[in-house]
DRENTORKOL-3810 file (N, C-alpha, C; in nm, 4 decimals):
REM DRENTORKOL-3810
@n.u->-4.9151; n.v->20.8729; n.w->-13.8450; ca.u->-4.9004; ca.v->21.0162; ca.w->-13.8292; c.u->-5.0239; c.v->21.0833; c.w->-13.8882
@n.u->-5.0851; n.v->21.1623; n.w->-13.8035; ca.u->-5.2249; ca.v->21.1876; ca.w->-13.8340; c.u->-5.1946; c.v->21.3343; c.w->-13.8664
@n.u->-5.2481; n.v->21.4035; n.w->-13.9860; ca.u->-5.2436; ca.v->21.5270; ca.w->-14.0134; c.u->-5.3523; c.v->21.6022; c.w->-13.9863
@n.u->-5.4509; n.v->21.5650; n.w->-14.0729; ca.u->-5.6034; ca.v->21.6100; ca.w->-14.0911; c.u->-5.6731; c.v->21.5166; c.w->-14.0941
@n.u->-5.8012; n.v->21.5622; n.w->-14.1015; ca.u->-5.9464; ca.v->21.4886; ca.w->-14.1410; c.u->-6.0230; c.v->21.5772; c.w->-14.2091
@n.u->-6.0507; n.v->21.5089; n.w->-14.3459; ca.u->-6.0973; ca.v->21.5837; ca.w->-14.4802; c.u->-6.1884; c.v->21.4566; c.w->-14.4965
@n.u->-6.3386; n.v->21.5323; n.w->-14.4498; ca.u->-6.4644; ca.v->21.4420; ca.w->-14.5060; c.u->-6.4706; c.v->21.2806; c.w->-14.4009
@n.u->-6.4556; n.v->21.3187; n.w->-14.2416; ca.u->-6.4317; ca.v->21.1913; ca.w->-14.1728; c.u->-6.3302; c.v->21.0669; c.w->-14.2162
@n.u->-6.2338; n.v->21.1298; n.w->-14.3517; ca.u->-6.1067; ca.v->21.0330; ca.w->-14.3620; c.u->-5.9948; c.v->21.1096; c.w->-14.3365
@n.u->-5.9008; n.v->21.0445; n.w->-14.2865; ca.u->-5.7728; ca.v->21.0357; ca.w->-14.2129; c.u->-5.6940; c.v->21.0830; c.w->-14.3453
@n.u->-5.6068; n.v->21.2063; n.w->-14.3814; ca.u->-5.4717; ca.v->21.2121; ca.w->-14.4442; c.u->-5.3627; c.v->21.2242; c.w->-14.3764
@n.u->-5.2854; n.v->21.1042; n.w->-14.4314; ca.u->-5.1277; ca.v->21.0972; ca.w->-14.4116; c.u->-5.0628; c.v->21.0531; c.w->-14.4853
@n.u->-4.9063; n.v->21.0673; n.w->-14.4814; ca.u->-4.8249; ca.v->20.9966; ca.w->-14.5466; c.u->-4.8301; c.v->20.8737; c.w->-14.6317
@n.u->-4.9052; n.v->20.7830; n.w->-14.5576; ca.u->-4.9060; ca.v->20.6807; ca.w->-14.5875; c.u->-5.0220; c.v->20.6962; c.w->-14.6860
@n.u->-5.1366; n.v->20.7509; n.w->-14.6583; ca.u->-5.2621; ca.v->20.7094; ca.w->-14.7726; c.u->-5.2331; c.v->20.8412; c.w->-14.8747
@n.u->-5.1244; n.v->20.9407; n.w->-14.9061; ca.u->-5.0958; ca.v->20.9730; ca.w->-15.0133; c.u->-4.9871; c.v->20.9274; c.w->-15.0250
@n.u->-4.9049; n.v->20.8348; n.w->-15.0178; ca.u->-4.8069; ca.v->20.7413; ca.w->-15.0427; c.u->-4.9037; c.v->20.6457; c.w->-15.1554
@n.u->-5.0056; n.v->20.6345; n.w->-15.1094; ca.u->-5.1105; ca.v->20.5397; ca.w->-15.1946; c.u->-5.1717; c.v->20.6110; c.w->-15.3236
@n.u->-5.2346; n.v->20.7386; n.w->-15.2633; ca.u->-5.2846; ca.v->20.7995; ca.w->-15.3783; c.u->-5.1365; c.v->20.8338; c.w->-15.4944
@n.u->-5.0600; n.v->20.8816; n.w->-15.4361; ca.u->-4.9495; ca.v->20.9297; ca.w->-15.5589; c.u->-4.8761; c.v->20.8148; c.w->-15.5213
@n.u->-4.7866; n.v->20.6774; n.w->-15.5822; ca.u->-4.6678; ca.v->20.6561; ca.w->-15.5768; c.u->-4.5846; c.v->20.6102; c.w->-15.6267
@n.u->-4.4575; n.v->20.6544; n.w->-15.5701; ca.u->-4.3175; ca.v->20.6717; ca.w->-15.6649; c.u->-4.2791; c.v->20.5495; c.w->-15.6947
@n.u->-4.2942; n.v->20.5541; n.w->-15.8607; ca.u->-4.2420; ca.v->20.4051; ca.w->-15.9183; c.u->-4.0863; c.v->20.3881; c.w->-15.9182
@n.u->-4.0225; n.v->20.3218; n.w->-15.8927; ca.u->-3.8660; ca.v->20.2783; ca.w->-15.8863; c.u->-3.7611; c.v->20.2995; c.w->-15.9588
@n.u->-3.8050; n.v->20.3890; n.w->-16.1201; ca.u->-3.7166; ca.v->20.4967; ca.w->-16.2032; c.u->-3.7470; c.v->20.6131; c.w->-16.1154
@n.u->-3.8336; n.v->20.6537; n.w->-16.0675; ca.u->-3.8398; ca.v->20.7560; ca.w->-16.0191; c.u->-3.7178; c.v->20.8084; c.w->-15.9142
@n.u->-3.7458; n.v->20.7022; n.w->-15.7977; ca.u->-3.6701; ca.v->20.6728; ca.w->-15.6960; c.u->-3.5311; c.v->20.6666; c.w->-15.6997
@n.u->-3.5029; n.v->20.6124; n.w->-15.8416; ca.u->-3.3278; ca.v->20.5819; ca.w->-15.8716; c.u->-3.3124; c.v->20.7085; c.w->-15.9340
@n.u->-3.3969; n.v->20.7716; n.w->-16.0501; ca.u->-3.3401; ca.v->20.9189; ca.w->-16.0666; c.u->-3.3077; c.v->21.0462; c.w->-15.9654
@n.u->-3.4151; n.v->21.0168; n.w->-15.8879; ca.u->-3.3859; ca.v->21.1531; ca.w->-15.7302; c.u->-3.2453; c.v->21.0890; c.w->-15.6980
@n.u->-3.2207; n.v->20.9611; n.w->-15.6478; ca.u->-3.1119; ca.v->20.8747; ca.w->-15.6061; c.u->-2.9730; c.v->20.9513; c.w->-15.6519
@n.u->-2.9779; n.v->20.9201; n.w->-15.7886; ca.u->-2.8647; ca.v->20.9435; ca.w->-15.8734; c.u->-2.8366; c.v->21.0384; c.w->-15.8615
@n.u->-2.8990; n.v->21.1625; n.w->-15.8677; ca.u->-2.9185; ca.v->21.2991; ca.w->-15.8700; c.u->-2.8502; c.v->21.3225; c.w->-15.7359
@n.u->-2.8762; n.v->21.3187; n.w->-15.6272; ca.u->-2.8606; ca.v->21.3389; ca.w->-15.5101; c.u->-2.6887; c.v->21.2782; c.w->-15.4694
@n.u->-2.7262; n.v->21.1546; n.w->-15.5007; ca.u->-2.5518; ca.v->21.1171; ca.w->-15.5216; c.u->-2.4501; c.v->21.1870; c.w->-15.6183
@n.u->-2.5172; n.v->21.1684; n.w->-15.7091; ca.u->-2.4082; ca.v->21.3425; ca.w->-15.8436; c.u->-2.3669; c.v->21.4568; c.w->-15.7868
@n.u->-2.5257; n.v->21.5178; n.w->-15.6536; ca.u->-2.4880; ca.v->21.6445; ca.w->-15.6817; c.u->-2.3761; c.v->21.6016; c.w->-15.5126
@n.u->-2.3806; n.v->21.5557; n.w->-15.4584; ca.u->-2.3398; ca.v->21.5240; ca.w->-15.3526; c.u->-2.1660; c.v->21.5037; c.w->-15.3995
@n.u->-2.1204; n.v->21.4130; n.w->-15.4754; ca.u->-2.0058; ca.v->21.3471; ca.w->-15.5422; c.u->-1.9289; c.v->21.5002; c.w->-15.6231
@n.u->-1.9868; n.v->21.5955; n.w->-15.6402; ca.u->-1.9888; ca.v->21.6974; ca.w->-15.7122; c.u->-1.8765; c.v->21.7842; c.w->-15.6036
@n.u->-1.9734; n.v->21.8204; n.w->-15.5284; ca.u->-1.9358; ca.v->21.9230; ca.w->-15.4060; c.u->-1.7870; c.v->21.7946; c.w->-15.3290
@n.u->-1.8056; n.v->21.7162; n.w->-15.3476; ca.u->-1.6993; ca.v->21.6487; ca.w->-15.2570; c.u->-1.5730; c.v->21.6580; c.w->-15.3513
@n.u->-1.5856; n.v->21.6235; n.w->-15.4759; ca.u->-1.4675; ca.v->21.6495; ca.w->-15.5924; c.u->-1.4073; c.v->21.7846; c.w->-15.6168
@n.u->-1.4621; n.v->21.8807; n.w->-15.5713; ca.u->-1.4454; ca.v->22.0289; ca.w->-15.6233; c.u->-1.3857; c.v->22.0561; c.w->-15.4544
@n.u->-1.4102; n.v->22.0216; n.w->-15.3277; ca.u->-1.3600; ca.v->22.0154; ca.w->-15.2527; c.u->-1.2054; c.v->21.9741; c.w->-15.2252
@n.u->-1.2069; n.v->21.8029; n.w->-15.2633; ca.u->-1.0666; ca.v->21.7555; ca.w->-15.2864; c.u->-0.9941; c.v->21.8307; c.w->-15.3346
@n.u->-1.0396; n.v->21.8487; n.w->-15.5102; ca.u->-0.9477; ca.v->21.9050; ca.w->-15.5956; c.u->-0.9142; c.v->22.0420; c.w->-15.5163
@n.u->-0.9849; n.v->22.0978; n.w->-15.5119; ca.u->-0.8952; ca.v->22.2473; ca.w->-15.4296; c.u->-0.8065; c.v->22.2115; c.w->-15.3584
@n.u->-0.8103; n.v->22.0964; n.w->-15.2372; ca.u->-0.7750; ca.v->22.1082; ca.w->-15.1525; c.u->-0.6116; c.v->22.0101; c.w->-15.1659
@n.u->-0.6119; n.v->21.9490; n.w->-15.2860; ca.u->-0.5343; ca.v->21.9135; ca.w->-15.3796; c.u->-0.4095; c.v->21.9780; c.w->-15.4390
@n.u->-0.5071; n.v->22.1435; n.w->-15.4788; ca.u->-0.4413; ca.v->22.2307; ca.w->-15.5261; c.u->-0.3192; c.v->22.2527; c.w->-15.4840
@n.u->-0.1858; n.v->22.2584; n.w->-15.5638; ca.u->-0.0582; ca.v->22.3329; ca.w->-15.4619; c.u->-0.0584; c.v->22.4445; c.w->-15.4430
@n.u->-0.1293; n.v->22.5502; n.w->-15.5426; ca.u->-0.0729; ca.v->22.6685; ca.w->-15.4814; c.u->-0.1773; c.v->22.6826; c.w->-15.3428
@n.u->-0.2917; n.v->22.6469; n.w->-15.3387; ca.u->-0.4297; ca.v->22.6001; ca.w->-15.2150; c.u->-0.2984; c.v->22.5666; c.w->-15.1125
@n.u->-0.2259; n.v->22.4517; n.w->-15.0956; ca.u->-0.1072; ca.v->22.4311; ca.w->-15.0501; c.u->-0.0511; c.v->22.4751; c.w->-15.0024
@n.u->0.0313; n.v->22.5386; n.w->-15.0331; ca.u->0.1480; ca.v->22.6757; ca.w->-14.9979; c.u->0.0759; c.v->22.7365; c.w->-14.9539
@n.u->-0.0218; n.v->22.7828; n.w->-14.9375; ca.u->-0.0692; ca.v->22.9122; ca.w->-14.8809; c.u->-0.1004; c.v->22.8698; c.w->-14.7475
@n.u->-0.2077; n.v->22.7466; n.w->-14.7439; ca.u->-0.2265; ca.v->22.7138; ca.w->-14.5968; c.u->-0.1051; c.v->22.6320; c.w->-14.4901
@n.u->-0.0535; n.v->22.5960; n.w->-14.5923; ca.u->0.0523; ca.v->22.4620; ca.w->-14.4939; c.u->0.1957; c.v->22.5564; c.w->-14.4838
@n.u->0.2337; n.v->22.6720; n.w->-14.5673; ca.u->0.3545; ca.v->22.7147; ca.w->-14.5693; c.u->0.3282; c.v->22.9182; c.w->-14.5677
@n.u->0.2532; n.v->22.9594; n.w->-14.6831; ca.u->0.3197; ca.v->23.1050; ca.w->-14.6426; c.u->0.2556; c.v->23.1563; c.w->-14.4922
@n.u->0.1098; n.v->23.1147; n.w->-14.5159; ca.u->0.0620; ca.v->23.1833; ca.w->-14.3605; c.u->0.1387; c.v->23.1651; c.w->-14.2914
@n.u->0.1588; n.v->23.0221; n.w->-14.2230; ca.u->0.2017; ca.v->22.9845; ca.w->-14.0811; c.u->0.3597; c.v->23.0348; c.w->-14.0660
@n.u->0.4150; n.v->23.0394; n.w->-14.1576; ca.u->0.5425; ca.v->23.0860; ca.w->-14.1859; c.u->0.5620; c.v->23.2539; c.w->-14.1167
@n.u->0.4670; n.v->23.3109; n.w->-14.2239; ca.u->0.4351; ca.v->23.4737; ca.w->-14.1991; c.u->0.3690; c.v->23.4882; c.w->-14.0585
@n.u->0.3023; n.v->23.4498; n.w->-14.0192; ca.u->0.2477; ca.v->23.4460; ca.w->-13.8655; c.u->0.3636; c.v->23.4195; c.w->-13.7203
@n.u->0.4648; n.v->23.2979; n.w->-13.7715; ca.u->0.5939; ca.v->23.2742; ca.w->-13.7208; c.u->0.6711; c.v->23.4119; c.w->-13.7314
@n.u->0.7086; n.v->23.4989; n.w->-13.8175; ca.u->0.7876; ca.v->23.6180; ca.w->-13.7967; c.u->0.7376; c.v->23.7440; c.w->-13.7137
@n.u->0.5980; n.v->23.7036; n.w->-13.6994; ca.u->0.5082; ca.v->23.7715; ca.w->-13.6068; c.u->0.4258; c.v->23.8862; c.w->-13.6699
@n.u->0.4118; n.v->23.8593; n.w->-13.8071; ca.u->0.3097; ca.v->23.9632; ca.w->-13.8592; c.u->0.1498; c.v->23.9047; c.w->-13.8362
@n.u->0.0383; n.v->23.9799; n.w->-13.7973; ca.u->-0.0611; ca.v->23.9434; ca.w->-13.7625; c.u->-0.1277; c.v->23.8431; c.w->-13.8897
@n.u->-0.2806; n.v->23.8031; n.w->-13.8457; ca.u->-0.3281; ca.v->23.7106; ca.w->-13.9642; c.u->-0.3726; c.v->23.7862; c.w->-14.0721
@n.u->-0.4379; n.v->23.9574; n.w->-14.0859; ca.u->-0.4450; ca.v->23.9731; ca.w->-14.1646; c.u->-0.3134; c.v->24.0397; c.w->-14.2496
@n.u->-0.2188; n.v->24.0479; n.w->-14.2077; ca.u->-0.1075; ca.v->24.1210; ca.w->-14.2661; c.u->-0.0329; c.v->23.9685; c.w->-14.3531
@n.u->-0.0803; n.v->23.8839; n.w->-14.2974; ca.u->-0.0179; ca.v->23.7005; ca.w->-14.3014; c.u->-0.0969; c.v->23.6498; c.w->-14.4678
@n.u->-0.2289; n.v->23.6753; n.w->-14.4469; ca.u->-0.3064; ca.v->23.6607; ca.w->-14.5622; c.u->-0.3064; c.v->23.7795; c.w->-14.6601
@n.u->-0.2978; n.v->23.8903; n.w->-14.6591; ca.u->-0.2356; ca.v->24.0277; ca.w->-14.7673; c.u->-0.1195; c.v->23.9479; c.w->-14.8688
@n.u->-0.0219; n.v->23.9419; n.w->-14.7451; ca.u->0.1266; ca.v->23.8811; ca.w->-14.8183; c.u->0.0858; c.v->23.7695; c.w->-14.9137
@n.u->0.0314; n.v->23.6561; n.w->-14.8858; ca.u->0.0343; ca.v->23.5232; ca.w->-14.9036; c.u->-0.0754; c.v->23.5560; c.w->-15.0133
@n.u->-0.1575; n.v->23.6204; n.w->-15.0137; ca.u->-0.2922; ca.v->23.6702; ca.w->-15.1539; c.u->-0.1744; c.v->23.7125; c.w->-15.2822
@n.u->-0.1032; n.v->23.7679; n.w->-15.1966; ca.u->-0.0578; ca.v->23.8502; ca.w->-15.3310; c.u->0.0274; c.v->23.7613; c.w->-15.3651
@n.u->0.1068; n.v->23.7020; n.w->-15.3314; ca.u->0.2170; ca.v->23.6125; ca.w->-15.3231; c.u->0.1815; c.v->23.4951; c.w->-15.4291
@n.u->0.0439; n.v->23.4150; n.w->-15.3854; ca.u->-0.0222; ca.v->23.3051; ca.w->-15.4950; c.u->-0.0605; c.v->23.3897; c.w->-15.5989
@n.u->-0.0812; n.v->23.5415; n.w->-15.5917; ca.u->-0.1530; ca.v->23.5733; ca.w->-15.7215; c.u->-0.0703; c.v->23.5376; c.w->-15.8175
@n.u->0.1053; n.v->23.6225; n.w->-15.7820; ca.u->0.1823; ca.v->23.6205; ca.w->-15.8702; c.u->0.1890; c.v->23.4926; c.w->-15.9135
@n.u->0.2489; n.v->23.3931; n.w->-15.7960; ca.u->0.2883; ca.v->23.2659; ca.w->-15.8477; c.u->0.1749; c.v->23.2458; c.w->-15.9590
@n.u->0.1044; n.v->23.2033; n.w->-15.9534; ca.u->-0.0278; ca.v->23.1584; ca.w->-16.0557; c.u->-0.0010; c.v->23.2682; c.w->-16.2050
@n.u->0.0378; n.v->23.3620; n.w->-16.1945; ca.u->0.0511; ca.v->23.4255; ca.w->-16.3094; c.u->0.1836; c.v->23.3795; c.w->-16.3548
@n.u->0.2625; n.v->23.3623; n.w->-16.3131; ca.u->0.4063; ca.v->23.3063; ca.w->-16.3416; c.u->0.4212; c.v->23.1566; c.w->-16.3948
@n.u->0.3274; n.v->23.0544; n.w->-16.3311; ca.u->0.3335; ca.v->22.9011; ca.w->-16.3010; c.u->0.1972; c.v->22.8647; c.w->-16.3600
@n.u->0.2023; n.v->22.7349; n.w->-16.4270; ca.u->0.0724; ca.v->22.6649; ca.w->-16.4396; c.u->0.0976; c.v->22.5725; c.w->-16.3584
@n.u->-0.0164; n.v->22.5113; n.w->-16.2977; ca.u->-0.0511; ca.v->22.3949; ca.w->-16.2084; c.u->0.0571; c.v->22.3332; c.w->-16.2050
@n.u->0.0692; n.v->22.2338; n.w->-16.3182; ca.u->0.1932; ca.v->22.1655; ca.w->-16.2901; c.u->0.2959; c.v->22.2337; c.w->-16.2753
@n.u->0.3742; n.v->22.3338; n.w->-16.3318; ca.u->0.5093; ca.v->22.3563; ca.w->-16.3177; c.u->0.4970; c.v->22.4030; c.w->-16.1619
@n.u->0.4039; n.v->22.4476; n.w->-16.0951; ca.u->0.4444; ca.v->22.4869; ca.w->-15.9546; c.u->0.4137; c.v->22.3427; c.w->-15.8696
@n.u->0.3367; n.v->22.2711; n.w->-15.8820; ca.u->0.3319; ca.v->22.1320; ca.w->-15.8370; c.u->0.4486; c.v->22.0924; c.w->-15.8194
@n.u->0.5613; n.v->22.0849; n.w->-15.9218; ca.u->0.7016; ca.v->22.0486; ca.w->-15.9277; c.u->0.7511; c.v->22.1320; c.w->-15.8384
@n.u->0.7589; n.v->22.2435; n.w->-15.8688; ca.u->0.8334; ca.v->22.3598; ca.w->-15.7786; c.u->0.8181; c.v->22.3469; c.w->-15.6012
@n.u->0.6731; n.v->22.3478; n.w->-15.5944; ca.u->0.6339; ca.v->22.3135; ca.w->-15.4501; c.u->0.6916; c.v->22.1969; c.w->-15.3724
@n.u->0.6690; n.v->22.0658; n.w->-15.4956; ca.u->0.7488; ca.v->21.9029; ca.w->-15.4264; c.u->0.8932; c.v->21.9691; c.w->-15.4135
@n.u->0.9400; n.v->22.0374; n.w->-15.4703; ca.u->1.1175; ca.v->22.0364; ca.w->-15.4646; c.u->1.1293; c.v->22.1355; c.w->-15.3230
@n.u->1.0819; n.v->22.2261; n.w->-15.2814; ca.u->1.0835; ca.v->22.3308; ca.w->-15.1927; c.u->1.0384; c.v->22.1880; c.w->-15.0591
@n.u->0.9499; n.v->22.1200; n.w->-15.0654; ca.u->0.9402; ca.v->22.0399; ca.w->-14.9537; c.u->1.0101; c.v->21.9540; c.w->-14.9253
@n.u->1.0911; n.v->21.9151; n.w->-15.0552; ca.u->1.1863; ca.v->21.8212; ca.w->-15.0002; c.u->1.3473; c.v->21.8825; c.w->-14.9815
@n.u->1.3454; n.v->22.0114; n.w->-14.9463; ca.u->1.4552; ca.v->22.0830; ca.w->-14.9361; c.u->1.5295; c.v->22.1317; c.w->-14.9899
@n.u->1.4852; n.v->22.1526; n.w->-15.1549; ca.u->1.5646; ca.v->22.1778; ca.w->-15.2531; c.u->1.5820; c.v->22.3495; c.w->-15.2162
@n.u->1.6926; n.v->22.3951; n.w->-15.1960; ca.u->1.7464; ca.v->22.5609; ca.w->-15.1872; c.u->1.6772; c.v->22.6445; c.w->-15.2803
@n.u->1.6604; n.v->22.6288; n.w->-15.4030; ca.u->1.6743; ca.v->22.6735; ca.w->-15.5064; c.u->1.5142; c.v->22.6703; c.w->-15.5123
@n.u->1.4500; n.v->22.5776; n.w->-15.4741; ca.u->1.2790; ca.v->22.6239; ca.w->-15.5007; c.u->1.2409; c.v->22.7367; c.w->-15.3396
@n.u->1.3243; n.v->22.6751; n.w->-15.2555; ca.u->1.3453; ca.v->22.7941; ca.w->-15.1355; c.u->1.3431; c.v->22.9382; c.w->-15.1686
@n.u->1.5190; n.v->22.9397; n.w->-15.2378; ca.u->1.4548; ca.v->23.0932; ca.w->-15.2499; c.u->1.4071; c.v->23.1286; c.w->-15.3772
@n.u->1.3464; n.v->23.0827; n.w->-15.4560; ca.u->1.2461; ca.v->23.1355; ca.w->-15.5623; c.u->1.1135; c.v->23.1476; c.w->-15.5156
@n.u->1.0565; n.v->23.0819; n.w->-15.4027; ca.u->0.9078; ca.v->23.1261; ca.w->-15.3493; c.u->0.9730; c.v->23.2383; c.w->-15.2318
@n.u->1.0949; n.v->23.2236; n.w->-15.1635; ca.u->1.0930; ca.v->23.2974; ca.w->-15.0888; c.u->1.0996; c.v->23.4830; c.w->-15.1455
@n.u->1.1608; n.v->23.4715; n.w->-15.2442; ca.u->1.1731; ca.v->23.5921; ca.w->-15.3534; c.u->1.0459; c.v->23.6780; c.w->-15.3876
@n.u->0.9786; n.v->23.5601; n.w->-15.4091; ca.u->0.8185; ca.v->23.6108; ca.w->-15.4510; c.u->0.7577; c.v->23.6788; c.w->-15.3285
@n.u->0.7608; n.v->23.6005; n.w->-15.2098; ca.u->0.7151; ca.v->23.6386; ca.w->-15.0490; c.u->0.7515; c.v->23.7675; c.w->-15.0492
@n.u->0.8919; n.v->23.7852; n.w->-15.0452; ca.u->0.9479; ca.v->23.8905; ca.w->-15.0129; c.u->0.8882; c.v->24.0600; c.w->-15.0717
@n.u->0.9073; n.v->23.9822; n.w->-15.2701; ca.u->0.8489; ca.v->24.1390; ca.w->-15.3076; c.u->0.6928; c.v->24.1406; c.w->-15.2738
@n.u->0.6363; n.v->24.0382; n.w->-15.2093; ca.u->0.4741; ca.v->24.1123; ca.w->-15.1857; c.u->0.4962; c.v->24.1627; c.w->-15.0760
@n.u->0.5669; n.v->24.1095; n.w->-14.9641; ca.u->0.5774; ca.v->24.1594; ca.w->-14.8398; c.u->0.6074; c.v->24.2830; c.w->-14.8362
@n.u->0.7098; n.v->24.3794; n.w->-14.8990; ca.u->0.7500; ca.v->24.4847; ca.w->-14.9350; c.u->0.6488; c.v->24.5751; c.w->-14.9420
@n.u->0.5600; n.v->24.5079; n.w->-15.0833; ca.u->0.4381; ca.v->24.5685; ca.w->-15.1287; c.u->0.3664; c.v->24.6171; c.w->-15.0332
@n.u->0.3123; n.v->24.4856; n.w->-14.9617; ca.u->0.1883; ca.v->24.5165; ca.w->-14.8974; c.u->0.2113; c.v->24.5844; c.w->-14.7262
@n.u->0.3277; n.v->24.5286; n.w->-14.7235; ca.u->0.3788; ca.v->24.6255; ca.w->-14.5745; c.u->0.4154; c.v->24.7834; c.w->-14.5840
@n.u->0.4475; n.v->24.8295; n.w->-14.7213; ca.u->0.4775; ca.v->24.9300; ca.w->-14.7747; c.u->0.3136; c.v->25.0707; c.w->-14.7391
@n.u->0.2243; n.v->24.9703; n.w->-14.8002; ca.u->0.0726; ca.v->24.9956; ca.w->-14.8499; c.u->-0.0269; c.v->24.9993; c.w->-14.7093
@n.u->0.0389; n.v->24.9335; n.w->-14.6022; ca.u->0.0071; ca.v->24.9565; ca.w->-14.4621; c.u->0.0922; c.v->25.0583; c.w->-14.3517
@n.u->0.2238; n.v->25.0763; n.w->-14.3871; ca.u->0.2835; ca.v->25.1946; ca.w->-14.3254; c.u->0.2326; c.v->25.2753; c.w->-14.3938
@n.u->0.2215; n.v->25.3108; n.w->-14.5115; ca.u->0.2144; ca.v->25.4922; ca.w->-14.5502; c.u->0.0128; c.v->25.4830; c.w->-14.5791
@n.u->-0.0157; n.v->25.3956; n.w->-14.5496; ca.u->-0.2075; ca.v->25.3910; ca.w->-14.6039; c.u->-0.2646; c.v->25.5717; c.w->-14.4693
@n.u->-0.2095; n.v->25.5313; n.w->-14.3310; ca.u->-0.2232; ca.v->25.6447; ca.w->-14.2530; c.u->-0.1899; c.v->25.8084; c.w->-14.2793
END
């Protein structure tokens, strides 16, 4: 791969591959680095996506709220406000529990998220009729 000609010699890759090159700590530190920051973004990914209340929101209140036929942004209002509370109410784990019991049909984790749904729905449907 021919770039230039500086003084009737040829620069490329290869003959500053020669003039500068990367000794094999070098190579494994960019390496490492690149794999860290890479391993980084993929862990912070999972874990969100891990998350239960992350959870509930995508796999259950939207699609739920969209099913009664309120649009997507009236679907995501509800469901914002809805995880806010939960999260102020619940730490990770105790809604982790709460969430497994609601999926495996337990009534009682039913209507305690459904409770929560409800008073945001109120809220925020309230805050869109009279906003005009």
């Amino acid at each position: 791969m021919e770039v230039r000609r500086v003084n009737n010699k040829s620069l490329s890759f290869y003959s500053l591959r020669r003039k500068y090159p990367m000794n094999k700590t070098y190579k494994l530190l960019v390496g490492t680095m690149l794999l860290l920051g890479l391993n980084t973004v993929s862990l912070a990914q999972n874990a969100e996506a891990a998350n239960p209340f992350t959870q509930f929101y995508n796999n259950n209140c939207v699609p739920e709220a969209k099913k009664v036929g309120l649009t997507q942004s009236e679907a995501a209002q509800i469901c914002n406000c809805t995880v806010k509370t939960l999260r102020e109410r619940y730490s990770t784990e105790a809604f982790a529990a709460l969430y497994t019991q609601y999926r495996n049909g337990d009534n009682t984790a039913r209507r305690t998220l459904t409770r929560y749904g409800e008073t945001c729905s109120q809220d925020v449907l309230d805050d869109i009729l009279w906003e005009n």
